[in-house]
N, C-alpha and C positions, 0 to 999 in steps of 0.2 A: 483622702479619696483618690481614688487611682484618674488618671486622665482618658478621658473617653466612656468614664461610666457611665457618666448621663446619656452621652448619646446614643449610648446601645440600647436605654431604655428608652427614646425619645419615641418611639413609633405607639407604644401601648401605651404612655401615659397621655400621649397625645387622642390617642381611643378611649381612653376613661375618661377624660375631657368632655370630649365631641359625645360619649354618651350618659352624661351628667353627673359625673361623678367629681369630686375635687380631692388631691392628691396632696397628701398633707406628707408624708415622708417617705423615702426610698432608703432603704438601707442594706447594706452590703454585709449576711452573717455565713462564713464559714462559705460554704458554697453554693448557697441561696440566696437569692435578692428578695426585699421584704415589701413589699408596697404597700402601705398604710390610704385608707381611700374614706371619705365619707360622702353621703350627699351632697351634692351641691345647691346653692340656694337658686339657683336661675335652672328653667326647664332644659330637657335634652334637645338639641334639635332632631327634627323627625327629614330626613332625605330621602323624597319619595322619587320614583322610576326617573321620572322626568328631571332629576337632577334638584328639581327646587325646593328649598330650605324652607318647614314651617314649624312655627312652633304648637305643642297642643294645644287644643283646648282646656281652661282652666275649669 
C-alpha cells in the first residue's frame, strides 16, 4: 500500500462513520479506490442546528 493512502481517504470514511455506516475495506484497483461499507450496529448520530449530538429514537 502506497504511503498516505489512507489519509487521503480519512475525511469520507470518517463521514461514513459519523453517518452510521462501518467500513470494512478500502482498496486501491487500477485507478479507482473501492470502499466496501456496511451497516453499522450502533445508530447515526443526528447533529442538529445548535450543534448538539442526539441519538434517534428507537
Amino acid at each position: 500500500m502506497k504511503n498516505g493512502f489512507l489519509d487521503r481517504h480519512k475525511p469520507i470514511l470518517t463521514a461514513l462513520k459519523e453517518a452510521g455506516f462501518q467500513v470494512d475495506g478500502v482498496v486501491e484497483q487500477e485507478k479507482k479506490t473501492v470502499i466496501t461499507i456496511s451497516p453499522s450496529t450502533e445508530y447515526p448520530k443526528e447533529v442538529h442546528g445548535n450543534g448538539i449530538e442526539t441519538q434517534p429514537d428507537a
